[in-house]
N, C-alpha and C positions, 0 to 999 in steps of 0.2 A: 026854908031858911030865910028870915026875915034879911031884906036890902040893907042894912049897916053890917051886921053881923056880915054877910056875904062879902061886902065893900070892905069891910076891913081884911078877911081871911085874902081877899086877893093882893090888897096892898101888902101884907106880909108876907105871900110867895113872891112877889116884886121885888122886896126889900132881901128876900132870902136868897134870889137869884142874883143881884147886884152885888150882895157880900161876899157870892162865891166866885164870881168873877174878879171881884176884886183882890180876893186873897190867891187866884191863881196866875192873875200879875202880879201881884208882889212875889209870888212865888220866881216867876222866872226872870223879873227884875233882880231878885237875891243870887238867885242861879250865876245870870248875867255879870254881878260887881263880884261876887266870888270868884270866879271864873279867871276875869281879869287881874284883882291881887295876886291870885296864884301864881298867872304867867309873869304878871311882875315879880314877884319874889321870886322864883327859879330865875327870873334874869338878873336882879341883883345879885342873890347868892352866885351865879356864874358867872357875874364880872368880877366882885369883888374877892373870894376868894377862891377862883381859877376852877373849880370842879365840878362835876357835870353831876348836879347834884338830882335825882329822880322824883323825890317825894313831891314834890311842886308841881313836879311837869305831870304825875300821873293824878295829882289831884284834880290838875285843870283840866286833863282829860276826861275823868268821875264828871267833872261839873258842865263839861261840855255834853257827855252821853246824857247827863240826868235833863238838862233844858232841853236835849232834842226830845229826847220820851214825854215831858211834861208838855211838850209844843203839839206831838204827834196825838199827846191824849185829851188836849183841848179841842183841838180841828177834828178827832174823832166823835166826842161828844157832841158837838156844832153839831157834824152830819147826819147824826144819830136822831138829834133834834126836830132837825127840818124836815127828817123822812118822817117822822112819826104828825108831825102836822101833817103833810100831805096826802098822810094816810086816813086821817080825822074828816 
């Protein structure tokens, strides 16, 4: 394989590896501000009109279980990563 040809094919796995990192932070960034409207919204709907109202409170919970799995499946890939380099 001629050296540009090569030099580009790797700067485009670089570039394909940054975008996927990026989109699994924004991912658990999105996680993260959802997360928190929800507990706010179950808190105003439970001051303002007095009821213990659920759908809020078991969303934020969905959005808390879904950031920890997204969190657990990042740091599992990482590891997955490193072993396979120092396997190389």
């Amino acid at each position: 394989m001629p050296k540009d040809v090569q030099k580009d094919y790797i700067l485009a796995l670089r570039y394909d590896n940054v975008m996927k990192k990026r989109r699994e932070l924004k991912t658990l960034l999105w996680l993260v501000v959802l997360f928190i409207v929800s507990i706010i919204v179950h808190s105003a709907v439970h001051k303002f009109f007095k009821i213990e109202e659920p759908f809020f409170f078991l969303l934020a919970l969905l959005f808390a279980l879904a950031f920890a799995f997204v969190l657990l499946y990042i740091v599992i890939r990482f590891i997955i990563k490193r072993i396979r380099k120092r396997v190389r």
